[in-house]
ROTORLO-431463 format. One record per residue (C-alpha): residue in three letters; x, y negated, z negated. Coordinates in steps of 0.2 Angstrom, whole numbers, padded with zeros to 4 digits, always signed. Example, Ala and Ser with C-alpha at 12.3 -4.5 7.8 and 13.67 -1.06 7.14 Angstrom:
ALA+0062+0022-0039/SER+0068+0005-0036/
***
This chain:
UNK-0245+0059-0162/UNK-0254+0057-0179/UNK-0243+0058-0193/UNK-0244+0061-0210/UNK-0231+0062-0228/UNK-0225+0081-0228/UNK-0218+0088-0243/UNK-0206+0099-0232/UNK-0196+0108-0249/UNK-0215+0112-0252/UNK-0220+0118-0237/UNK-0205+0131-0233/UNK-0211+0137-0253/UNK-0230+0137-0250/UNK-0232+0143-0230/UNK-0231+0162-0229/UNK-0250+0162-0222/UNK-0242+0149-0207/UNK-0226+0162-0207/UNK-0236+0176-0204/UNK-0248+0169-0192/UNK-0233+0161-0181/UNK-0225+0178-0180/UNK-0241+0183-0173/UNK-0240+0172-0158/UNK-0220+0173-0158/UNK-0224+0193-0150/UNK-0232+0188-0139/UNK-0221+0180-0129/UNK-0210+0188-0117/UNK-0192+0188-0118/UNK-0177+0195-0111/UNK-0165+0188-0127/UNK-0154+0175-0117/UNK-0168+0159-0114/UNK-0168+0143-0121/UNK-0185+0141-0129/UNK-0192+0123-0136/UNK-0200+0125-0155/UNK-0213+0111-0153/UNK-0217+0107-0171/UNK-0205+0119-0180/UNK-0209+0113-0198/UNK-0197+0120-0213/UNK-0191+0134-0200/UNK-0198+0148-0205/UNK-0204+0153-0189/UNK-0189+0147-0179/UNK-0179+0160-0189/UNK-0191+0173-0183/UNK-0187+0166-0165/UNK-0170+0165-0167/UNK-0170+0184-0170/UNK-0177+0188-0151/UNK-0166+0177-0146/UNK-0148+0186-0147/UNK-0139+0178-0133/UNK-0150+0165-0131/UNK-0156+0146-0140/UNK-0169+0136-0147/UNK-0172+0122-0149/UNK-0181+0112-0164/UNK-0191+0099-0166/UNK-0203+0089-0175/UNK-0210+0075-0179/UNK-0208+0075-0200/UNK-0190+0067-0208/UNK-0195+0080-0223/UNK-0197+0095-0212/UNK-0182+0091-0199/UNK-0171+0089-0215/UNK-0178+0104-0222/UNK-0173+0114-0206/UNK-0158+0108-0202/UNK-0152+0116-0221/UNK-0160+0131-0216/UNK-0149+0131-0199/UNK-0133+0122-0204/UNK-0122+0139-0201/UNK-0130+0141-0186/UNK-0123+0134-0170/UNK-0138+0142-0154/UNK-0151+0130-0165/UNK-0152+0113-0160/UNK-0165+0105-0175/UNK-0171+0086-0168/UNK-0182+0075-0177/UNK-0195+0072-0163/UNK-0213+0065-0157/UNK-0220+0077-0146/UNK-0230+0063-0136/UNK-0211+0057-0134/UNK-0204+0073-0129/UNK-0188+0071-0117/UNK-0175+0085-0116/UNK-0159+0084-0107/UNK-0162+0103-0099/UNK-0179+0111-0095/UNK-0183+0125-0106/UNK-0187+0142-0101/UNK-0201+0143-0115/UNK-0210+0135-0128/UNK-0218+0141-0142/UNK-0229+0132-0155/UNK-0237+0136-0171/UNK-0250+0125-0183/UNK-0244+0111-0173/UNK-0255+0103-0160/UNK-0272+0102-0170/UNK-0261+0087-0176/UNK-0260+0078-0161/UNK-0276+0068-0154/UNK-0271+0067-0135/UNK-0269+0084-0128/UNK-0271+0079-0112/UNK-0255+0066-0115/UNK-0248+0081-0125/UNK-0249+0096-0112/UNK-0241+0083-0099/UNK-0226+0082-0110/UNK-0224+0100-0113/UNK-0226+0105-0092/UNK-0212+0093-0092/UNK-0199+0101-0100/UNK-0203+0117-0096/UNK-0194+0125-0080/UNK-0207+0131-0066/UNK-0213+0147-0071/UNK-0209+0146-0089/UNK-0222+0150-0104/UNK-0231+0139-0115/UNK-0237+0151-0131/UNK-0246+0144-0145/UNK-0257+0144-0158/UNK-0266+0129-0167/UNK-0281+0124-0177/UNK-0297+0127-0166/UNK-0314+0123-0164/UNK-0324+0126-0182/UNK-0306+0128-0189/UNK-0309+0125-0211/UNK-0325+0119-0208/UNK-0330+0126-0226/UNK-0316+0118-0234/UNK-0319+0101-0225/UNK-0336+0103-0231/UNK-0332+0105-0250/UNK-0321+0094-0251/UNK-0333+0080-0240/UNK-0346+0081-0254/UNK-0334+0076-0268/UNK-0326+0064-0256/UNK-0343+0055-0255/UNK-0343+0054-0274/UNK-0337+0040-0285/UNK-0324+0035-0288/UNK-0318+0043-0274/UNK-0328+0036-0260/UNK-0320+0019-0259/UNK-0305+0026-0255/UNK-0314+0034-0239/UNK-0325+0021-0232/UNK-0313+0021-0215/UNK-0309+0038-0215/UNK-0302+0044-0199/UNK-0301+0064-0197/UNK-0282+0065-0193/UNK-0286+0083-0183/UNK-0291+0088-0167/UNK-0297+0104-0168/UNK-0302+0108-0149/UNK-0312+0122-0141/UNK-0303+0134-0129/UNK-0314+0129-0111/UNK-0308+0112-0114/UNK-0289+0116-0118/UNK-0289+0125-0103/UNK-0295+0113-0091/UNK-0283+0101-0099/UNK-0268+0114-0096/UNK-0273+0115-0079/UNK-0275+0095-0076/UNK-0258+0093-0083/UNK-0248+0105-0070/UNK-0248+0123-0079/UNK-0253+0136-0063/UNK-0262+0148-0074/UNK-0270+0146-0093/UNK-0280+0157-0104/UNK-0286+0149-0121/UNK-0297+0157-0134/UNK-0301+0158-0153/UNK-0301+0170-0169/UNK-0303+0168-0185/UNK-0290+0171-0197/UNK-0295+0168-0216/UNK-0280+0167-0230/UNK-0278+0168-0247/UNK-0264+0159-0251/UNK-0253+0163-0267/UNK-0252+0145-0272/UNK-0269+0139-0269/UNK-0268+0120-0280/UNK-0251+0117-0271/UNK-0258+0124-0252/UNK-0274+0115-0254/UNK-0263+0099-0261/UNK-0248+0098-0248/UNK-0256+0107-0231/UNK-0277+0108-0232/UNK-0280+0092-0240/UNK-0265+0085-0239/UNK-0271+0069-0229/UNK-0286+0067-0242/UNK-0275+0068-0258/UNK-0261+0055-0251/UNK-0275+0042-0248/UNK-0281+0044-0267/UNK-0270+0033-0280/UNK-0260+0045-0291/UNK-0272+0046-0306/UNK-0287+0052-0294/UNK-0278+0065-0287/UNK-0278+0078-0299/UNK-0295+0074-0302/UNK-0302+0077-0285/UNK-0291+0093-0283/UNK-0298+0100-0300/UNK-0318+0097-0292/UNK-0313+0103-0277/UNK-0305+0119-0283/UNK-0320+0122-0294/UNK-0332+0124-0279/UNK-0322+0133-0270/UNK-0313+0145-0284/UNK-0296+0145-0286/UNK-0292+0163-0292/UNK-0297+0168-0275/UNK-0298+0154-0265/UNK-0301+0159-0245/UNK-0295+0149-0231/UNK-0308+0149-0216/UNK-0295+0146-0203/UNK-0299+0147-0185/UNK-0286+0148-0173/UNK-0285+0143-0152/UNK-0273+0153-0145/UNK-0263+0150-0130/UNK-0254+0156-0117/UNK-0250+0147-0098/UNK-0239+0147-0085/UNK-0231+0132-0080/
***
């Protein structure tokens, strides 16, 4: 799985648009209130909270693959005993139980082998279960990417770049489902939709989740440069997030 730096204290501050879009894939699962469901990639833990809640009598479990983010979660959960927060690689997922669910949020755009990652997931999963989740999909910030490309080609940011590899994956839904299907899940439906933000902190969003791989290659005295150009093009007072989601829902 590719990893990067997170900023996890940062992250639970700055990540309502990520809240509010998890929450949106969160009802559409179906649950009685008594499963054990797998959080696969639950960042601060703002959406496992939300989980939690349909979860009265039931349990989740947490993982991901950030030290920041883990430690961020497990102070958000240290009261509570049916969460179980692990510090995890999703291409190394084991559990000592299947799961009767899994849901995943802004998560599996950052990993490159879906096929190695939808293996893992059917795996855990007991037969029937459901997979419900939602990522970065085909043409996802494609207008940010590209503002932020054309300084990036720049002086003296460009030496900094000259072996840039994209650290995302942002797949199309015919693909993901065939994948879904190669990997054991009976049934698969995959699709896309658009789902611009505005975020309230737009230097600190684009900083620490947009461009946050960009601006941790930069040394330090480049980095408020480049987010200063950047934000120029693309207005900060009202800056719009052009993000494009792949949705997810299987059976295993």
């Amino acid at each position: 799985m590719q990893t990067r730096d997170w900023d996890g204290a940062s992250y639970d501050r700055i990540s309502a648009p990520q809240e509010a879009l998890g929450r949106a894939v969160l009802a559409r699962m179906d649950l009685r209130g008594d499963e054990t469901v797998l959080d696969a990639g639950c960042g601060s833990g703002r959406v496992t909270e939300a989980l939690l809640e349909r979860l009265p009598r039931g349990r989740v479990i947490a993982v991901d693959a950030s030290p920041s983010m883990i430690e961020q979660a497990r102070r958000r959960f240290a009261e509570r005993e049916r969460v179980e927060v692990h510090q995890m690689d999703l291409l190394e997922l084991e559990l000592a139980q299947p799961v009767d669910a899994v849901l995943s949020t802004a998560t599996f755009h950052w990993v490159l082998d879906h096929d190695a990652l939808f293996r893992r997931l059917h795996a855990v999963l007991r037969p029937g279960g459901q997979l419900v989740a939602q990522c970065g999909g085909e043409g996802n910030i494609d207008r940010l990417r590209g503002i932020a490309k054309t300084v990036l080609e720049r002086e003296p940011y460009a030496e900094h770049f000259r072996d840039w590899r994209s650290p995302w994956y942002y797949a199309a839904p015919k693909p993901t489902r065939e994948r879904l299907l190669a990997a054991g899940f009976a049934a698969a439906e995959c699709w896309l939709a658009p789902a611009p933000q505005y975020p309230e902190q737009p230097r600190e969003f684009l900083a620490k989740v947009i461009l946050g791989p960009h601006v941790q290659r930069l040394p330090e005295d480049l980095r408020d440069p480049f987010l200063d150009e950047v934000l120029e093009k693309v207005g900060e007072s009202s800056m719009l997030v052009d993000y494009v989601r792949l949705n997810i829902d299987a059976v295993a």
